[in-house]
C-alpha positions in Angstrom: -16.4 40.2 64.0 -16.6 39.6 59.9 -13.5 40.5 59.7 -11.7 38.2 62.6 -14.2 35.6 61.0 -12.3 36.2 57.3 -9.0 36.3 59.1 -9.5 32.5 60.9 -10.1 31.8 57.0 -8.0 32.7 55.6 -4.9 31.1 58.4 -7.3 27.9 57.8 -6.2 28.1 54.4 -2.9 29.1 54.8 -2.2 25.6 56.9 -4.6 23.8 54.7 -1.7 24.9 51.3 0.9 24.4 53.4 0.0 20.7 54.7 -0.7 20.2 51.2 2.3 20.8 50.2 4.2 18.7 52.9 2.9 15.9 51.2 5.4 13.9 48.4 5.8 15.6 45.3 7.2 14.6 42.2 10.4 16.3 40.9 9.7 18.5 37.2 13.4 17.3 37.0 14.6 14.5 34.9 15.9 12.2 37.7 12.6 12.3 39.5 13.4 12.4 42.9 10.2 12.7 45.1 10.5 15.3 47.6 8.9 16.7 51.1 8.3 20.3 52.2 8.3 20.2 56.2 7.2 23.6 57.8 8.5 24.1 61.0 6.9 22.6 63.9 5.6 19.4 61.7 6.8 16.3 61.9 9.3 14.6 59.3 7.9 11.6 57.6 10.5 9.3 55.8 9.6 8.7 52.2 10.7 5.1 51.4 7.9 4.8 48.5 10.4 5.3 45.6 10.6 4.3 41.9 11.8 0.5 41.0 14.6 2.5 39.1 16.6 6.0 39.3 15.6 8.0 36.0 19.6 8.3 35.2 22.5 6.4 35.6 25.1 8.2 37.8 28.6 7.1 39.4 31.8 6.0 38.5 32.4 2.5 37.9 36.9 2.6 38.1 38.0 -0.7 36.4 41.3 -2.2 36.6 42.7 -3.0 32.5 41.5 -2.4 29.4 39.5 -5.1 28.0 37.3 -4.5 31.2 37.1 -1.4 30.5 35.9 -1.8 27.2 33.7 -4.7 27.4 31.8 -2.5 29.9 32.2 1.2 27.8 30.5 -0.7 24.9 27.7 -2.1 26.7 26.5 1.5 28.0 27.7 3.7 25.7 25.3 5.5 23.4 25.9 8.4 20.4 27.0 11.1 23.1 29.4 9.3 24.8 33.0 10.5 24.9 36.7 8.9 25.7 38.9 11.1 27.3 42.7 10.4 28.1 45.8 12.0 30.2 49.2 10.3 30.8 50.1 12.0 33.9 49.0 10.1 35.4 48.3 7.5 32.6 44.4 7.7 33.0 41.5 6.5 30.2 38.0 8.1 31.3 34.6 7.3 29.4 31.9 9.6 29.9 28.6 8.1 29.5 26.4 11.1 29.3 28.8 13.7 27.9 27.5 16.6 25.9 25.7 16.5 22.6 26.8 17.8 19.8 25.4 21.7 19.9 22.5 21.9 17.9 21.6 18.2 18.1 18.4 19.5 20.4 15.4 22.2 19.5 15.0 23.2 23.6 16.7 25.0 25.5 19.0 22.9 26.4 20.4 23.0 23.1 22.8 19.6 24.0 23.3 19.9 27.5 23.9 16.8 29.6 24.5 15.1 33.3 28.2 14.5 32.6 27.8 12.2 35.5 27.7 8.5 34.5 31.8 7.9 33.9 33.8 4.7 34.2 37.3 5.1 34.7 40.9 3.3 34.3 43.8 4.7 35.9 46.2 2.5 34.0 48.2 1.0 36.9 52.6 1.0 36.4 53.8 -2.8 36.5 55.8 -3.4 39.5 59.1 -3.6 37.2 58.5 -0.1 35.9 58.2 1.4 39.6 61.1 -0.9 40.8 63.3 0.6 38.2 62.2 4.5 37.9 62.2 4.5 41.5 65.6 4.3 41.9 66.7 5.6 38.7 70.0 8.6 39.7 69.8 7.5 43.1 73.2 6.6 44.2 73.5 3.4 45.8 76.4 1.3 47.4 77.6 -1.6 46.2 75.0 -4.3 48.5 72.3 -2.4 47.2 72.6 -2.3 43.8 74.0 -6.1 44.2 70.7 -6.5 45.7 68.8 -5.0 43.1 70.8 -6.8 40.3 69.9 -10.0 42.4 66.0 -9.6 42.9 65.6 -8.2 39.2 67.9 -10.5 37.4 65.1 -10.9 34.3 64.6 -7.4 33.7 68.2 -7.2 32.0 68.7 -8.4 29.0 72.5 -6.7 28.2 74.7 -7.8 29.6 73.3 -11.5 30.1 72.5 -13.1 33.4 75.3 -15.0 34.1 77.5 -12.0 33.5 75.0 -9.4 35.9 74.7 -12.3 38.5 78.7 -12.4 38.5 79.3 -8.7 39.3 76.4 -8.6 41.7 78.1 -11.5 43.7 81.6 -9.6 43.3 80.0 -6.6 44.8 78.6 -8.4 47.5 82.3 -9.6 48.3 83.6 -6.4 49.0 81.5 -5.3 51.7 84.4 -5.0 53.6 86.7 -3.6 51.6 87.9 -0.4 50.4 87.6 0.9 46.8 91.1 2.5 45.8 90.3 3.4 42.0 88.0 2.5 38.9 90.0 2.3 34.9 87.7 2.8 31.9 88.4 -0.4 29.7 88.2 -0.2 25.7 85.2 -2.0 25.5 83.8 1.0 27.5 83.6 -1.1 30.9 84.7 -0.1 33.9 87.1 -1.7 36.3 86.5 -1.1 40.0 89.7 -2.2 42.2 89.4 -2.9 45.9 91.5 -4.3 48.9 90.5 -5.6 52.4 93.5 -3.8 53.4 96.1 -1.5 52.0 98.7 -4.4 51.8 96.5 -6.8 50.3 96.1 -7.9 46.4 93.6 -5.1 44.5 90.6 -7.2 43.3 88.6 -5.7 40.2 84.9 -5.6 39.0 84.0 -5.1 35.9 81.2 -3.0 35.3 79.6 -2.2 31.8 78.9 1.0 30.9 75.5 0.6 30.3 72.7 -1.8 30.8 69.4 -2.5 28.5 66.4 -3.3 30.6 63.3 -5.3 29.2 60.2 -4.6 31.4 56.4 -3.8 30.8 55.4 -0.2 31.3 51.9 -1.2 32.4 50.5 -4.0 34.2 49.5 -6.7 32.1 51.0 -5.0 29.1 53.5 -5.5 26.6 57.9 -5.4 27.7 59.5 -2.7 26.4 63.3 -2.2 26.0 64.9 1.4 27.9 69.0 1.6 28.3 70.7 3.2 31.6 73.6 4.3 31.8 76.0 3.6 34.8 77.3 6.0 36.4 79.5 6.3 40.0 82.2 8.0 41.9 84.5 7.1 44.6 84.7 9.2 47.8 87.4 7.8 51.0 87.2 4.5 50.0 83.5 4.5 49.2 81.6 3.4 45.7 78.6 5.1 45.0 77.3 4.0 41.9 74.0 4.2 40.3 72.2 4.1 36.7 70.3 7.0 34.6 67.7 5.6 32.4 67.6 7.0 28.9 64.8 9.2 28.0 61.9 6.8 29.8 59.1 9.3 29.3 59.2 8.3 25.8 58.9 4.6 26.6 56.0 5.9 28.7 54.2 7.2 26.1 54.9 4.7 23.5 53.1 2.3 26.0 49.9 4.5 26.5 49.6 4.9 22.8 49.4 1.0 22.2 46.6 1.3 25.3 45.1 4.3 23.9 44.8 2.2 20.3 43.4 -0.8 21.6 40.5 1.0 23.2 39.4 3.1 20.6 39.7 0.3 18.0 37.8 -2.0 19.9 35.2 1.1 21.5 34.6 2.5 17.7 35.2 5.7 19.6 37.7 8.4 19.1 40.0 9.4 22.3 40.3 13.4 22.8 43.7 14.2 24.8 42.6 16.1 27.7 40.1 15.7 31.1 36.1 16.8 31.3 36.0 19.5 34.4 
């Protein structure tokens, strides 16, 4: 009887700990989420009693240029903060709570941080760099690339306008003709001859040998100048012609370095090439 007596204690007390513990606790853990225990069989309470404030900043605010992205790195950014950056894609991220330095703390921890409070630009390609890379070695016929002469008139600086308008509008003319043969001129130039039919007149084109483009990399950013080279064949009558741009990945990076420069001038923060995992 003393011993069933001890034994209703004793599951008395076992329910009394575990109700106890049901009950909202405080995390040891630096972010300080409260927390519930629910044994099975009790019923769930909601906790909506919380801080005013989370104990650390967390997310990832993304931003669209670069003076947002400063204006906002510099307001949060305190001694451990780091700037990381990758061009492929071109990509500036700003870790908020990065690492410490190793040995800047006597716990355990020895440095150790959250790495989770980042804001992030993806540094978005202008529309004129997409337009153009897009199609760069793609053969085209003669509409399209009059087409694309046409819409992007501004980009091309050599030759000028009038002269790029005028062999745009020639191409467009000979939609329904037949291309018979192409001379390389001594200025380099290349003269495509075409008839409506094989009894009628040749009429040429004159097409430069290479173009110099002036277009921003980057949205909002500076123009920069790239040459293609124009190239083409004729198949059965048929121009295919199309343009290779010279060495753009340099461009590219020439671009993100003036980016990269303004941000860590105007951060006071050095940029490390690479991504945080």
């Amino acid at each position: 009887m003393i011993n069933e007596f001890h034994g209703e204690q004793d599951v008395a007390a076992i329910l009394g700990a575990g109700t106890a513990l049901a009950g909202p606790q405080k995390s040891p853990l630096s972010d300080g989420v409260p927390y519930v225990v629910v044994p099975e069989g009790y019923k769930l309470e909601h906790i909506f009693e919380r801080d005013e404030s989370p104990a650390r900043a967390t997310g990832t605010v993304k931003l669209r240029d670069a003076a947002s992205f400063i204006e906002y790195f510099n307001r949060q950014k305190r001694p451990e903060s780091l700037i990381y950056a990758s061009l492929d894609p071109a990509r500036i991220l700003g870790v908020i709570d990065d690492h410490r330095a190793y040995g800047s703390r006597e716990d355990a921890h020895d440095g150790a941080n959250w790495r989770a409070y980042r804001v992030e630009f993806p540094v978005p390609a202008s529309r004129e760099w997409k337009t153009w890379t897009s199609k760069d070695r793609q053969p085209m016929g003669q509409l399209e690339l009059a087409e694309l002469i046409e819409d992007n008139l501004p980009d091309i600086i050599t030759p000028d306008g009038s002269t790029m308008l005028s062999i745009a509008l020639n191409f467009e003319a000979s939609k329904e003709g037949n291309f018979v043969s192409a001379a390389r001129l001594q200025d380099g130039s290349t003269n495509f001859v075409w008839k409506e039919d094989v009894n009628a007149t040749g009429n040429k084109i004159a097409m430069p040998s290479q173009i110099t483009l002036s277009i921003p990399v980057f949205e909002n950013g500076a123009s920069y100048s790239i040459d293609a080279r124009i190239k083409y064949r004729i198949k059965d009558g048929v121009l295919k012609i199309w343009y290779e741009l010279i060495r753009p990945h340099k461009v590219l990076e020439a671009a993100f370095r003036e980016v990269w420069a303004q941000i860590e001038e105007q951060t006071a923060t050095k940029i490390l090439l690479g991504t945080p995992e």
